[in-house]
C-alpha positions in Angstrom: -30.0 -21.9 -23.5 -26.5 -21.9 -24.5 -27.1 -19.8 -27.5 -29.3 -17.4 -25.5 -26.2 -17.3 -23.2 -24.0 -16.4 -25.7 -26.0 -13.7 -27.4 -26.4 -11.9 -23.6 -22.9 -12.1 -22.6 -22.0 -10.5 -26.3 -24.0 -7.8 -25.3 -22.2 -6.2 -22.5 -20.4 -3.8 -23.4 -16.3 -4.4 -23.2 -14.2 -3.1 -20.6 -11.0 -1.7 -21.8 -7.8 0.5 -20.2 -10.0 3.3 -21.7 -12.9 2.7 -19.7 -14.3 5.1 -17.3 -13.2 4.4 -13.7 -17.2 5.1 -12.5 -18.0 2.2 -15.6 -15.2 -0.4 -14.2 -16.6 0.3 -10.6 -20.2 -0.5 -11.3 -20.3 -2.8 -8.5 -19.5 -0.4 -5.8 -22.1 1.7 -6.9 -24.6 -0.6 -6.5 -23.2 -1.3 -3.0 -23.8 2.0 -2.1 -27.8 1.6 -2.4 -27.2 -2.3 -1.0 -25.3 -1.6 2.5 -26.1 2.3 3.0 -22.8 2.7 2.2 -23.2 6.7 2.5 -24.1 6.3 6.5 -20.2 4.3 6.8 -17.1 6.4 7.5 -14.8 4.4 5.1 -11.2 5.2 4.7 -9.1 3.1 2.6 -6.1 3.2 3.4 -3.8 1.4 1.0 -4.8 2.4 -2.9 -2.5 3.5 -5.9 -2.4 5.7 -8.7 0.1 5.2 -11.8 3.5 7.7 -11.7 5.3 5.9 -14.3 2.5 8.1 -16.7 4.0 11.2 -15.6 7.5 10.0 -15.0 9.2 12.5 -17.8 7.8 15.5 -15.2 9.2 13.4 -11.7 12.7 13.1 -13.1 12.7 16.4 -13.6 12.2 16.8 -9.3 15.7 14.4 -9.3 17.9 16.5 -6.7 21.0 15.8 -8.1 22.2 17.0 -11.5 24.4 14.3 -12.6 21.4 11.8 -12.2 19.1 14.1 -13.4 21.1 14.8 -16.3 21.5 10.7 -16.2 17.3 10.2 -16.4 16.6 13.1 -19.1 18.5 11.1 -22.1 17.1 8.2 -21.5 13.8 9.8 -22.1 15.2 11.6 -24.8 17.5 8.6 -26.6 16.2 5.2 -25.4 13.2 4.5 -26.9 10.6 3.3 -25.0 12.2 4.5 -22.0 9.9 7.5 -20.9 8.0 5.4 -18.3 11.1 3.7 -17.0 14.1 5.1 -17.1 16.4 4.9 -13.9 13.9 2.2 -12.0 14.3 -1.2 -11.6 11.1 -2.0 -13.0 11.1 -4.5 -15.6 8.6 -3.5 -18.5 8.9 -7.3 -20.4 8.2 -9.0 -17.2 4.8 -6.9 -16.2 2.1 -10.1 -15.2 0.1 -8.2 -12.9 -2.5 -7.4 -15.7 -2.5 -11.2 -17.5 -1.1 -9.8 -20.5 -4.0 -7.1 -20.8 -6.7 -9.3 -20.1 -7.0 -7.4 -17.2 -7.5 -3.5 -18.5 -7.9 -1.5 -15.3 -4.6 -3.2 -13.8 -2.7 -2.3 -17.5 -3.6 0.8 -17.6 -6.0 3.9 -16.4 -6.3 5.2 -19.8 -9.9 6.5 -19.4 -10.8 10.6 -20.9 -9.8 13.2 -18.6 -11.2 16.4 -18.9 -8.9 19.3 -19.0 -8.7 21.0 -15.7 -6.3 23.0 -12.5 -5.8 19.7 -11.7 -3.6 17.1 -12.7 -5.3 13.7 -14.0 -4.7 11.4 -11.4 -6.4 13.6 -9.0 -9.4 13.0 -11.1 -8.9 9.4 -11.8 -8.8 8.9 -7.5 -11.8 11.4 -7.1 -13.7 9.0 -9.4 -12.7 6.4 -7.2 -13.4 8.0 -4.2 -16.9 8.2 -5.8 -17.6 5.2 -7.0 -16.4 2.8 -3.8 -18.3 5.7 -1.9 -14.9 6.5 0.3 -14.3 9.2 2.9 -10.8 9.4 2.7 -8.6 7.1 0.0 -4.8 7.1 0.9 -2.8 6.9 -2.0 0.5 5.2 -2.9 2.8 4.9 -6.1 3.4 1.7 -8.0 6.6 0.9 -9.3 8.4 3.4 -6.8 7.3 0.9 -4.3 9.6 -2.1 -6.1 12.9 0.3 -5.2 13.9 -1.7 -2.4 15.9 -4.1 -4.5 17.2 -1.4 -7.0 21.2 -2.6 -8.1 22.5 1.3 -7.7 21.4 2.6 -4.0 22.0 6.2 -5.2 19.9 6.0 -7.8 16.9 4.7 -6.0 17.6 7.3 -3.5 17.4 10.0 -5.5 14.5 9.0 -8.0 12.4 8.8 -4.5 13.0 11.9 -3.1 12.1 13.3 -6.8 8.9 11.5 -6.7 8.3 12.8 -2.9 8.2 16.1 -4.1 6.4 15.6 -7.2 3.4 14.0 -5.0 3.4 16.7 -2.8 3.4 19.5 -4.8 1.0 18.3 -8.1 -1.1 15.8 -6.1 -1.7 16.5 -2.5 -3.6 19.7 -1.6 -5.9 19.8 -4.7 -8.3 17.1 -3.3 -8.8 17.2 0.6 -10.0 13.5 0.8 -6.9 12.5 -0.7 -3.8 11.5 2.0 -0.6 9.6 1.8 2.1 8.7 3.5 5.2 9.1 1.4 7.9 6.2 0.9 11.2 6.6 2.8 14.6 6.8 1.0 15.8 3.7 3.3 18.7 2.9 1.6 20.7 6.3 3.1 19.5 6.9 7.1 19.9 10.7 6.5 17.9 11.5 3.5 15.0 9.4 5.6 15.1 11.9 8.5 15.3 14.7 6.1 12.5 13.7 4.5 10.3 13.2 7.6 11.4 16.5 8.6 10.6 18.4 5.1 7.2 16.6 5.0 6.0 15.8 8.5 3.7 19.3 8.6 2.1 18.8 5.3 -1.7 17.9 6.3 -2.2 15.4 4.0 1.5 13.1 4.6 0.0 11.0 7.3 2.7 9.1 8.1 5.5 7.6 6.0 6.8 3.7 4.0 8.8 1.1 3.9 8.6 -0.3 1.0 9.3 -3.9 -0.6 12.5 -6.2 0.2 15.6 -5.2 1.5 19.3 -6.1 1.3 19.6 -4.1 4.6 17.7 -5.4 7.8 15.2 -2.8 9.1 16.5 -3.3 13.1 19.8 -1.9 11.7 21.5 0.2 14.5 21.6 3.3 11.4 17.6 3.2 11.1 16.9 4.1 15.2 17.2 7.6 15.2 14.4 7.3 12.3 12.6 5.7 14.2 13.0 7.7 17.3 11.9 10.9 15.1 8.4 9.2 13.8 8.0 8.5 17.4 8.4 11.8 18.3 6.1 13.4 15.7 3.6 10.9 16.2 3.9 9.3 13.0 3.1 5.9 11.9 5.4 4.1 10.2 4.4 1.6 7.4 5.7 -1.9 5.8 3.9 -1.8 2.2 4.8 -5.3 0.6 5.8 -5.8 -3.1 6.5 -8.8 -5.5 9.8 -9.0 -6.9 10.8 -12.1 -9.1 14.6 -11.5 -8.4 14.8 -12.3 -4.6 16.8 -15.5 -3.9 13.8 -17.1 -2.7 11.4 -16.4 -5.5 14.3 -17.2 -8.1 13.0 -20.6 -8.5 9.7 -20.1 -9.1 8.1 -20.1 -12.6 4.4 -18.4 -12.3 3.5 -14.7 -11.4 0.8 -17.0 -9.0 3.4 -18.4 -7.5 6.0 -15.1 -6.8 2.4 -13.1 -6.0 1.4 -15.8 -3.1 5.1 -15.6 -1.5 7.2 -12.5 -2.0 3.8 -9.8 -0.6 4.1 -11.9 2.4 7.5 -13.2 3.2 8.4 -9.7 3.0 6.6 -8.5 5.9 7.0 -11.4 7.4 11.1 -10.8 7.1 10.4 -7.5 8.0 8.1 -7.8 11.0 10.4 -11.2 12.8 13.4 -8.8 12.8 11.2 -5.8 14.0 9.7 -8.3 17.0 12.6 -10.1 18.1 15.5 -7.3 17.8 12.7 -5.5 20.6 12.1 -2.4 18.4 8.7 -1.9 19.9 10.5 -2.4 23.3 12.9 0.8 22.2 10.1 2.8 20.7 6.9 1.7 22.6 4.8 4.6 21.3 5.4 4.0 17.9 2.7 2.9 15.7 3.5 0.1 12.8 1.4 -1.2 9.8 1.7 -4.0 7.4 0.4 -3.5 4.4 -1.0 -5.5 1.6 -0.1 -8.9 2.6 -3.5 -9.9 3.1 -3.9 -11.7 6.5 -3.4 -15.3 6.4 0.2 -15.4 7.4 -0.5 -13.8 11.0 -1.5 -16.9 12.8 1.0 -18.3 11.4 3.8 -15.9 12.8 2.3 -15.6 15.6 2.4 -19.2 16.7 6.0 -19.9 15.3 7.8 -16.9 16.8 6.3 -17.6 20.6 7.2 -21.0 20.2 10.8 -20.1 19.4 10.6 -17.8 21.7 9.2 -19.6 24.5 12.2 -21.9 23.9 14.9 -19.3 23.3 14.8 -16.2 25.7 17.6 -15.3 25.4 17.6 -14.8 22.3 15.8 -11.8 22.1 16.8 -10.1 25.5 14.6 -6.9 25.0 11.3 -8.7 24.7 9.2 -8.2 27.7 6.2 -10.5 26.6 5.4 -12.9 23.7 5.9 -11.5 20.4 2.4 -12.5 19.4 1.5 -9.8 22.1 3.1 -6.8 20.2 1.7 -7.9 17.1 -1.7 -7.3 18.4 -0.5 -3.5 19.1 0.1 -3.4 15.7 -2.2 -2.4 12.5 -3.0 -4.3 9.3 -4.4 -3.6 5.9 -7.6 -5.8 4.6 -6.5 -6.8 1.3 -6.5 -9.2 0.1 -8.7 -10.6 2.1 -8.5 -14.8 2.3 -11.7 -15.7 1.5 -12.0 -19.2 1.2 -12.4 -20.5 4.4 -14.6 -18.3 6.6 -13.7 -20.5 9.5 -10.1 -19.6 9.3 -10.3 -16.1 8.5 -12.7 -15.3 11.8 -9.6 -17.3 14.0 -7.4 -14.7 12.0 -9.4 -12.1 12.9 -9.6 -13.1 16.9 -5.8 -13.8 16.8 -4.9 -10.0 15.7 -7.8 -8.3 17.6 -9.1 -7.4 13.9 -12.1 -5.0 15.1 -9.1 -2.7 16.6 -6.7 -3.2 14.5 -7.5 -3.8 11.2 -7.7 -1.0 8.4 -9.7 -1.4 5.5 -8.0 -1.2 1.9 -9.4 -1.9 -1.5 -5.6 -1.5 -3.4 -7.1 -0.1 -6.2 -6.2 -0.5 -9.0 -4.7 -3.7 -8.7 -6.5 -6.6 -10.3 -7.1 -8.3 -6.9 -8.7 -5.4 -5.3 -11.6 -5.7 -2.3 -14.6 -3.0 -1.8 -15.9 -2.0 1.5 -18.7 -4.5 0.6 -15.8 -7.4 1.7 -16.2 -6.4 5.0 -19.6 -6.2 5.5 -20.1 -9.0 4.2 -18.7 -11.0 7.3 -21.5 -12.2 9.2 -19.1 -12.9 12.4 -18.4 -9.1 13.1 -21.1 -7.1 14.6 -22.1 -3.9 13.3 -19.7 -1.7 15.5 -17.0 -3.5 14.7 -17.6 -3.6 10.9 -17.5 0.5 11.3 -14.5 -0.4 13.5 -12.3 -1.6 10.6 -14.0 0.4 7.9 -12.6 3.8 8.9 -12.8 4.3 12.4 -9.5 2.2 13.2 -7.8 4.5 11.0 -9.3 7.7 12.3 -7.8 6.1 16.0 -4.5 5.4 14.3 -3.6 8.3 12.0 -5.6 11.3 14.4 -9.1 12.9 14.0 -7.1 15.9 12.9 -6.2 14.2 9.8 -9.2 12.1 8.9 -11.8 14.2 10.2 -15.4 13.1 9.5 -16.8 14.5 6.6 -19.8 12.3 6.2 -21.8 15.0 5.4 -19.2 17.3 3.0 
């Protein structure tokens, strides 16, 4: 039996960064046929696709000269450089993909035909395809680890380059693709010009916060932000991100370890300051995600900060009601979905009012990504409200307008 084993499993063909996306995605395929997947309006609303592969062309979008300048000989001089230069990303410190073990996480290598468009609009159609979405919203990857960058100007600028990279060589050429583009939080005023330059394009559907901050998000600087995405009916978004040089995640010695802690106690840093310093009390209307922290952390917030709450008022002045009340007028991201205790995750799910409030995300590429299949897969919801989470939360959140149904394109 063993030898038979062995002769099977040496049969399957290997899966490599050069592996087509449709191959890698087998799976969802199948699902299709499995769950009727084609009847489901699915949008997934937290995927990503790879800048640092066209980063010599995003540099080149870099607003001011100097840095600009800055960027272009690194590309030119430092070797090695071309996918990196300006960011803090740390190229000898990459674990997400096990040291290559895991090929679709290292890299998205796979043929591209030539075409009008460019090649990661083709790598997130095949995507789109394969998971059988409706709508996939689409994020960068190392862009979203600018948070912590050591020179604020720098980080500033390289985001506004990519900003208008996206929009002008990705957005447009696919209707089913949407985003919302990551704010340049470090400077106040290039995040409210950037709403305003973007905030008409059809497929920007609202707009980031991305990773850890030195700066606290209920800074006095940030309301006016705020107050504009209010006004334009925006959502704003918390997407999470690992960093290994954070204080708290200094000590730790495994990428298992930093991955478990630093996706969640970011939001979680993020959303106590947003509760208790009443934001949602100034701008009730509003509308917040957390992002790709999976969803085991919720009860917990929600049970520590009414206790201190209950016991400490005054504290937080502008709170009309128990913070785990606004964060049930909130929105989540699915993944990763906590699996391994289906007992725990259904209490999750009551405790945040999941079938009107949670969004469905596969965060493709990533190594630890979830299909739609996750979340039919839960016995405890009933069919309306596995439809709820699938897309039609999102369509509720982010406007028919901008995810119309197109079940039938």
């Amino acid at each position: 039996m063993k030898n038979e084993l062995t002769v099977s499993l040496s049969t399957e063909p290997e899966i490599t960064t050069r592996t087509n996306t449709l191959k890698i995605l087998e799976n969802a395929q199948r699902d299709r046929e499995h769950y009727g997947l084609d009847d489901y309006f699915i949008v997934d609303v937290d995927a990503h696709h790879v800048e640092s592969d066209s980063w010599e062309d995003i540099i080149e979008f870099i607003p001011n000269p100097v840095i600009r300048d800055y960027g272009e000989q690194f590309v030119k001089y430092v070797p090695g450089d071309t996918r990196f230069a300006l960011t803090n990303e740390m190229p000898g410190l990459k674990f997400q993909d096990a040291g290559a073990r895991i090929p679709h996480q290292a890299a998205l290598a796979e043929d591209v035909p030539l075409s009008d468009v460019h090649r990661d609009v083709t790598l997130v159609r095949r995507a789109i395809e394969a998971m059988s979405l409706n709508y996939q919203i689409v994020f960068p990857q190392p862009m979203l680890e600018a948070g912590l960058h050591p020179v604020p100007t720098i980080a500033v600028q390289i985001n506004l380059a990519y900003n208008e990279w996206f929009t002008q060589t990705i957005l447009g050429k696919d209707p089913n693709i949407k985003t919302m583009l990551g704010l340049p939080f470090h400077d106040p005023d290039a995040c409210l010009e950037t709403i305003r330059r973007y905030h008409n394009n059809p497929d920007v559907i609202g707009f980031l916060v991305t990773s850890q901050r030195h700066v606290a998000v209920h800074d006095n600087r940030y309301m006016p932000v705020y107050a504009e995405l209010e006004r334009l009916g925006m959502p704003i978004g918390f997407h999470a991100g690992p960093t290994w040089g954070d204080t708290m995640t200094s000590t730790m010695n495994r990428f298992l370890s930093v991955h478990a802690m630093s996706f969640v106690t970011c939001n979680m840093t993020h959303m106590t300051n947003w509760i208790i310093n009443g934001i949602p009390e100034r701008f009730p209307k509003l509308k917040t995600i957390w992002i790709e922290s999976g969803l085991a952390w919720l009860p917990f917030m929600a049970q520590r900060l009414d206790h201190e709450y209950i016991l400490r008022t005054a504290d937080a002045p502008l709170l009309t009601k128990l913070p785990s009340e606004y964060m049930r007028d909130m929105f989540y991201t699915s993944q990763p979905l906590e699996m391994t205790d289906f007992k725990l995750l259904k209490s999750t799910f009551e405790m945040i009012d999941a079938p009107n409030t949670l969004l469905y995300s596969s965060d493709w590429p990533h190594w630890d990504f979830d299909l739609p299949a996750q979340i039919l897969r839960l016995d405890f919801l009933t069919e309306q409200e596995k439809r709820n989470i699938l897309g039609g939360n999102a369509q509720r959140l982010f406007g028919a307008d901008k995810l119309p149904d197109n079940r039938h394109r």
